[in-house]
MIKOLNU-249972 format. One record per atom (N, C-alpha, C): residue in three letters; x, y, z. Coordinates in pm, whole numbers, padded with zeros to 5 digits, always signed. Layout:
BEGIN
ALAXYZ...
REM end
This chain:
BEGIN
UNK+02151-11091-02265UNK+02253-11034-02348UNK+02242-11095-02487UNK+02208-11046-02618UNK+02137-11068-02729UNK+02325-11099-02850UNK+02406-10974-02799UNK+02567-10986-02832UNK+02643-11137-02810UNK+02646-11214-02850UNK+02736-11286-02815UNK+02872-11295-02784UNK+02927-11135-02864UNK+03110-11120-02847UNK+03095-11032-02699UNK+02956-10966-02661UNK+02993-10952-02510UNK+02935-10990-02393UNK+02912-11107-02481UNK+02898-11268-02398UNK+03074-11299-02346UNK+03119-11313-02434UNK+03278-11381-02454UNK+03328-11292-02396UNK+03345-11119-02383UNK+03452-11093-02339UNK+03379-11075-02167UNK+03250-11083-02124UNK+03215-11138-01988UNK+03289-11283-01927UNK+03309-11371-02029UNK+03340-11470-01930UNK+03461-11472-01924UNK+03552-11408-02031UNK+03688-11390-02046UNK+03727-11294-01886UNK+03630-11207-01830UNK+03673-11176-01723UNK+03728-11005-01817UNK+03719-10961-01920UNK+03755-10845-01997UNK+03698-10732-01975UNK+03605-10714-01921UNK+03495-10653-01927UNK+03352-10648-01803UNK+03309-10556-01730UNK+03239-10580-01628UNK+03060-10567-01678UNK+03000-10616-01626UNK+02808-10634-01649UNK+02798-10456-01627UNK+02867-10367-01592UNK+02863-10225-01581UNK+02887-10200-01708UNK+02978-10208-01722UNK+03067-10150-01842UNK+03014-10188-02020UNK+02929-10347-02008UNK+02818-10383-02079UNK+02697-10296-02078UNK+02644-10289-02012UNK+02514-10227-01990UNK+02551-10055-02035UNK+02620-10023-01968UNK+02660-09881-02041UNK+02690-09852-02142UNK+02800-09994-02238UNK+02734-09989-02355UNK+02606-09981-02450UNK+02520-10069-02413UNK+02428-10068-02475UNK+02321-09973-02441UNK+02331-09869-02324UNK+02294-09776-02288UNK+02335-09657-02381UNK+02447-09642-02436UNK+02506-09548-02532UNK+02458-09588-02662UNK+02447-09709-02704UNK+02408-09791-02855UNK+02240-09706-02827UNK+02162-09693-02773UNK+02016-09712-02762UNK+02022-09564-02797UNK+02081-09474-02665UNK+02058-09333-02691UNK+02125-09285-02858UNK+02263-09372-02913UNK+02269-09345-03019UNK+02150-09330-03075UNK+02137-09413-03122UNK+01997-09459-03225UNK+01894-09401-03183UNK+01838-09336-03058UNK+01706-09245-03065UNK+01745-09123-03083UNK+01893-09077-03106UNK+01944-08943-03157UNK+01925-08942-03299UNK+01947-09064-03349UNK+01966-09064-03513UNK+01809-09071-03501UNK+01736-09140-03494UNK+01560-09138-03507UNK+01488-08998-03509UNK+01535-08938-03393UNK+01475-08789-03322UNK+01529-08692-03428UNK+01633-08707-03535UNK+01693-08588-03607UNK+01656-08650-03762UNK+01640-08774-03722UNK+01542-08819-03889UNK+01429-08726-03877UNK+01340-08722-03763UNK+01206-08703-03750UNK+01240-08533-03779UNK+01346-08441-03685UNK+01294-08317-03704UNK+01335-08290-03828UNK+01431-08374-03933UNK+01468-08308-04077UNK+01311-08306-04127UNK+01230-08425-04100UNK+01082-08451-04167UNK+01053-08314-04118UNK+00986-08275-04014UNK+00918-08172-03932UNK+00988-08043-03991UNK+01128-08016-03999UNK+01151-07927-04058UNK+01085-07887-04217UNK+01102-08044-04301UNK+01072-08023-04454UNK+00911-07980-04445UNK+00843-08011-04345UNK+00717-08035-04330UNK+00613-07848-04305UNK+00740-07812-04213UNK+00748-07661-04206UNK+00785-07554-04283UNK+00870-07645-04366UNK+00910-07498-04484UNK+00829-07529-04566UNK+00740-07650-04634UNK+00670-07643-04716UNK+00530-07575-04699UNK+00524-07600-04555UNK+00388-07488-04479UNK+00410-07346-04517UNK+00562-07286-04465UNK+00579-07185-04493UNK+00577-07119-04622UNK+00625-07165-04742UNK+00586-07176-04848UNK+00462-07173-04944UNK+00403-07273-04858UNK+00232-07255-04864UNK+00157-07100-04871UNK+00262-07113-04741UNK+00145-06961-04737UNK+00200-06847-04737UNK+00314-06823-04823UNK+00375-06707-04870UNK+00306-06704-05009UNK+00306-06806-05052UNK+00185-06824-05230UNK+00081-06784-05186UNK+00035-06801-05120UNK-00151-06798-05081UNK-00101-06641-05047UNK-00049-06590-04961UNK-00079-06409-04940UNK-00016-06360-05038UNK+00084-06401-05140UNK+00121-06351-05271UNK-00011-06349-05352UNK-00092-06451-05368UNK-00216-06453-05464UNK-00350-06368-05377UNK-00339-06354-05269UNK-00442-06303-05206UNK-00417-06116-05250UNK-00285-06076-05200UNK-00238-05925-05237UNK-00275-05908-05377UNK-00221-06030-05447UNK-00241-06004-05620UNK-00405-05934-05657UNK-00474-06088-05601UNK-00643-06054-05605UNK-00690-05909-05554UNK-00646-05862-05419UNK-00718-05733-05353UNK-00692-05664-05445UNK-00568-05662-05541UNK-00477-05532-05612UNK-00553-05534-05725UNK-00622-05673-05786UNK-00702-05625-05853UNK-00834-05575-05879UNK-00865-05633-05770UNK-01050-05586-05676UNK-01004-05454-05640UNK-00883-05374-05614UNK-00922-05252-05590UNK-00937-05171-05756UNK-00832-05178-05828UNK-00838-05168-05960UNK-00925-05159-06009UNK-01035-05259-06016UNK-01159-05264-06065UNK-01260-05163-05995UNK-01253-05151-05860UNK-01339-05084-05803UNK-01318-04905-05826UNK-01170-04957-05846UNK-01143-04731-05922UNK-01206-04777-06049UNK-01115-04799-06127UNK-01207-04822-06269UNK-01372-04813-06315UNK-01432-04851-06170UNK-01585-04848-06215UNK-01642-04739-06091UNK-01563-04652-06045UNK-01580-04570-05949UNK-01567-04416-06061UNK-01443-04423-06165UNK-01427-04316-06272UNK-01531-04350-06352UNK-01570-04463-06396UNK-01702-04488-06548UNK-01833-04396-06478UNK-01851-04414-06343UNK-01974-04396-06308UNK-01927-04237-06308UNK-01836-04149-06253UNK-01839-04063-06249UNK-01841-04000-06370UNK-01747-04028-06428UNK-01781-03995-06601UNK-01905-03971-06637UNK-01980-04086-06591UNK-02112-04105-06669UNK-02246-03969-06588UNK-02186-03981-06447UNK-02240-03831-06383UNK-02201-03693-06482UNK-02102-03671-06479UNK-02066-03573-06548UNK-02115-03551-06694UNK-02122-03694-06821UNK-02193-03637-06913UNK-02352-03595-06862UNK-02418-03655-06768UNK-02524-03684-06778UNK-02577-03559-06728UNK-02509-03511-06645UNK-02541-03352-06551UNK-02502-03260-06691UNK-02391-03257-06790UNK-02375-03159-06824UNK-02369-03144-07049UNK-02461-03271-07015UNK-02490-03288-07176UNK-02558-03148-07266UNK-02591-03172-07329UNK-02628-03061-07396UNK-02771-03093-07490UNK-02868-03072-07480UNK-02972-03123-07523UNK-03040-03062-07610UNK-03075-03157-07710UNK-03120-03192-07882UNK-03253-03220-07848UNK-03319-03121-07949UNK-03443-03099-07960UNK-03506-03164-08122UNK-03630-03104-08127UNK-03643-03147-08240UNK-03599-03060-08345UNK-03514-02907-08311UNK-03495-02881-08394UNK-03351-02888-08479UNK-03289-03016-08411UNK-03141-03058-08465UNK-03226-03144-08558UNK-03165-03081-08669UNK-03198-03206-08791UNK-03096-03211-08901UNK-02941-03138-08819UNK-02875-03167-08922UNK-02790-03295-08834UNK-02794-03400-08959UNK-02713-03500-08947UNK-02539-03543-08898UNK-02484-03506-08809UNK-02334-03518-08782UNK-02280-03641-08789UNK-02188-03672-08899UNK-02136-03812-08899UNK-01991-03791-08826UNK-01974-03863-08764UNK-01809-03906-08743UNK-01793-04062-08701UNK-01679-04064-08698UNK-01612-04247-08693UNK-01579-04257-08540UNK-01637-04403-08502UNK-01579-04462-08371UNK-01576-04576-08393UNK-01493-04637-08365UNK-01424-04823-08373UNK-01435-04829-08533UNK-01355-04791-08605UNK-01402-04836-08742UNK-01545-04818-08790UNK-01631-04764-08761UNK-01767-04735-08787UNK-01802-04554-08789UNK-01888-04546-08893UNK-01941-04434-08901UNK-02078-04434-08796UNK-02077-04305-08716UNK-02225-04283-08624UNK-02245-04144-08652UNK-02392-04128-08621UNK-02382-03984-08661UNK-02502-03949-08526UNK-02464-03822-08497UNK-02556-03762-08397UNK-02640-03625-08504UNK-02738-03605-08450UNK-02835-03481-08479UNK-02795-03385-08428UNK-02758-03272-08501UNK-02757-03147-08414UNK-02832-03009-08516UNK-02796-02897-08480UNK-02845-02784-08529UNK-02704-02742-08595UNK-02756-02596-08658UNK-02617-02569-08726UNK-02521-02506-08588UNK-02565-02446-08574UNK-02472-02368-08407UNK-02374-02487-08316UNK-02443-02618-08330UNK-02394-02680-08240UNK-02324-02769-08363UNK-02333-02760-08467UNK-02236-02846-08560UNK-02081-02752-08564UNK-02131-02606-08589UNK-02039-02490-08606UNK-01908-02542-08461UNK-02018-02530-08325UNK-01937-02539-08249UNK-01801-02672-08190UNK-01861-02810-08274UNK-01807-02924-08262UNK-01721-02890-08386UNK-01680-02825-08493UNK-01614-02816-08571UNK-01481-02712-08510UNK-01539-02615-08465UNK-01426-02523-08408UNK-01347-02587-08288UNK-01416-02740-08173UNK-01390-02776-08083UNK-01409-02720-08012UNK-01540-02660-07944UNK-01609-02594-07843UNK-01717-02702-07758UNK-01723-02824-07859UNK-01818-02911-07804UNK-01763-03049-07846UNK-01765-03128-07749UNK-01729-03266-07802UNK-01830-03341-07787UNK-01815-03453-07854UNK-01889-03581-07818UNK-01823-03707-07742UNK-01945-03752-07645UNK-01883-03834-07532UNK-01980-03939-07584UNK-01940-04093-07508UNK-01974-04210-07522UNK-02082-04238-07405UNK-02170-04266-07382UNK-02216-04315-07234UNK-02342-04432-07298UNK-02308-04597-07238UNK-02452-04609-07266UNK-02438-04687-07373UNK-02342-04645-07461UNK-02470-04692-07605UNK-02456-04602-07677UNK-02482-04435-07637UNK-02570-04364-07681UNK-02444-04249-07713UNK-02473-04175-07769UNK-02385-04025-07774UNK-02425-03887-07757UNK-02353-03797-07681UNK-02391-03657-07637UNK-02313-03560-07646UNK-02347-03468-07649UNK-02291-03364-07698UNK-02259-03323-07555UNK-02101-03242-07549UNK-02051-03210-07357UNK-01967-03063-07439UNK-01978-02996-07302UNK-01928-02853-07344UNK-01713-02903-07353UNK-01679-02802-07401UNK-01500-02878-07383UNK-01418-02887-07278UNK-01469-02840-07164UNK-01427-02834-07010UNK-01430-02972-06940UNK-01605-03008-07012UNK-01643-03123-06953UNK-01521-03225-07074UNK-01544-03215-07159UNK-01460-03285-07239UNK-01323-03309-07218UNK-01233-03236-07149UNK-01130-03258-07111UNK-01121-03314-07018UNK-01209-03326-06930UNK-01216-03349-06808UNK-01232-03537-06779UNK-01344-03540-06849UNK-01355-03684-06950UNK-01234-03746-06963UNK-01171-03678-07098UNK-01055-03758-07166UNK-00954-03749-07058UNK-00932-03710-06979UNK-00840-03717-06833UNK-00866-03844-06771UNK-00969-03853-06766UNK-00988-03960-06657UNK-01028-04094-06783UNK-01044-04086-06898UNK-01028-04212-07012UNK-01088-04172-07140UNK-01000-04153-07199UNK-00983-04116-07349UNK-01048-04180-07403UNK-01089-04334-07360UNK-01196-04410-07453UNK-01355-04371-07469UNK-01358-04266-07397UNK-01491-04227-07359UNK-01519-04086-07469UNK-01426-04006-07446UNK-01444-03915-07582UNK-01407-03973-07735UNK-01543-03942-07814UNK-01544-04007-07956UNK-01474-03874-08026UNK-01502-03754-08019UNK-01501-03650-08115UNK-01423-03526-08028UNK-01328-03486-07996UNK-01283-03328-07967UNK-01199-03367-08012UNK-01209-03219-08069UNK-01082-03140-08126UNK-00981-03054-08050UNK-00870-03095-07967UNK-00770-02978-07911UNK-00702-02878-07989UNK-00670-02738-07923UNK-00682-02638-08010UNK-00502-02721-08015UNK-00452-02769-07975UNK-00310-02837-07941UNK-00265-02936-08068UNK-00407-02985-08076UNK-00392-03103-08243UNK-00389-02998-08282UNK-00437-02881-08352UNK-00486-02809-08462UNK-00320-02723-08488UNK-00248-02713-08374UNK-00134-02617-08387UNK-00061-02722-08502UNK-00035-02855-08421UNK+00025-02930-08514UNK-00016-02987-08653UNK-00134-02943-08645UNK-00173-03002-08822UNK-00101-02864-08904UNK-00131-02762-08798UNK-00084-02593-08938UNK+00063-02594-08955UNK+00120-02684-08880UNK+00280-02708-08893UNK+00253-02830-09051UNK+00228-02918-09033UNK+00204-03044-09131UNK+00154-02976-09234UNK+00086-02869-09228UNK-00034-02796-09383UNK+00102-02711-09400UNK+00195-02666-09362UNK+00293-02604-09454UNK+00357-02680-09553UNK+00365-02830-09536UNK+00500-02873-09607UNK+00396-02959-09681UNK+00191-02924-09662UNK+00153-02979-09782UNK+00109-02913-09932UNK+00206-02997-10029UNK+00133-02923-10177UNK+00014-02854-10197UNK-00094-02896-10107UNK-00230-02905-10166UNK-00328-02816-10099UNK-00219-02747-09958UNK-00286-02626-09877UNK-00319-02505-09947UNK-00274-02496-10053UNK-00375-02348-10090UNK-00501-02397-10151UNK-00548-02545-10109UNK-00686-02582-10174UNK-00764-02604-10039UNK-00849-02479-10060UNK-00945-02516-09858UNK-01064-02641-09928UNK-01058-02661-09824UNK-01169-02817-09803UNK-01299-02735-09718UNK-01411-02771-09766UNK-01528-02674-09675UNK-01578-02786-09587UNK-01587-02708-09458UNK-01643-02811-09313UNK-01748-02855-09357UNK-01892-02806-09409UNK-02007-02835-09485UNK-02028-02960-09551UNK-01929-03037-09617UNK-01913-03148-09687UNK-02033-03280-09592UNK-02101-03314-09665UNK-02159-03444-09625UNK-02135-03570-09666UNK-02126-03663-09543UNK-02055-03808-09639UNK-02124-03906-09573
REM end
């Protein structure tokens, strides 16, 4: 018996070696209750931070697929795009030798064409598409079709839709009874 006060109330006759022992039978199980609920608060903190874990990790994993699929449309339309100018370009011979300038990114480029096919990129019967590097001439079907699926890809059409709204804007300008000729070289 390690207690000395139930030392004293043993010899005092207060108290029975039962009634001791069952104390310290209750003191013990106390204390491995308080131990066992230290341990599962740990085990608990130990589990929500698991859980946690890996609600981030399939948050960043969904993020990633969402953008691996993204990418994989994105370069699933370039390639098709790039089918479509490539099946339905329009091809320059040697006898395009008139010079077509127009602007892309801040830069002047100019493609070769004939007069028929300059006539027709002026009226917007023919656009020019991007592929490559390089530039081609696409009928306006294909051209719409294009700028549907990414506008960055057509350099040059004209919609007959812009043109309604410029003849609205050429009324209220001073300077419309002065025609400008398509012919101009710059």
């Amino acid at each position: 018996m390690n207690n000395p006060f139930q030392d004293q109330l043993l010899k005092a006759g207060l108290v029975t070696k039962k009634q001791v022992q069952k104390a310290q039978q209750d003191k013990t199980r106390k204390k491995k209750k308080q131990q066992h609920s230290r341990k599962e608060k740990v085990v608990d903190e130990n589990r929500l931070k698991a859980q946690q874990a890996a609600e981030e990790k399939a948050k960043r994993d969904r993020e990633l697929n969402k953008k691996k699929q993204e990418q994989a449309c994105q370069k699933a339309i370039s390639i098709e795009i790039n089918q479509l100018i490539t099946s339905n370009c329009i091809n320059r011979d040697e006898d395009c030798d008139i010079a077509y300038n127009f602007e892309h990114n801040n830069k002047v480029k100019r493609v070769y064409v004939n007069q028929e096919m300059k006539d027709k990129i002026i009226k917007g019967a023919l656009g020019i598409a991007r592929i490559e590097g390089r530039y081609e001439l696409v009928p306006k079907n294909i051209a719409e079709k294009i700028q549907q699926r990414n506008a960055k890809r057509i350099v040059l059409f004209s919609d007959d839709s812009n043109q309604d709204s410029k003849k609205e804007t050429e009324d209220n300008d001073p300077y419309s009874e002065y025609e400008i000729p398509d012919d101009l070289m710059w």
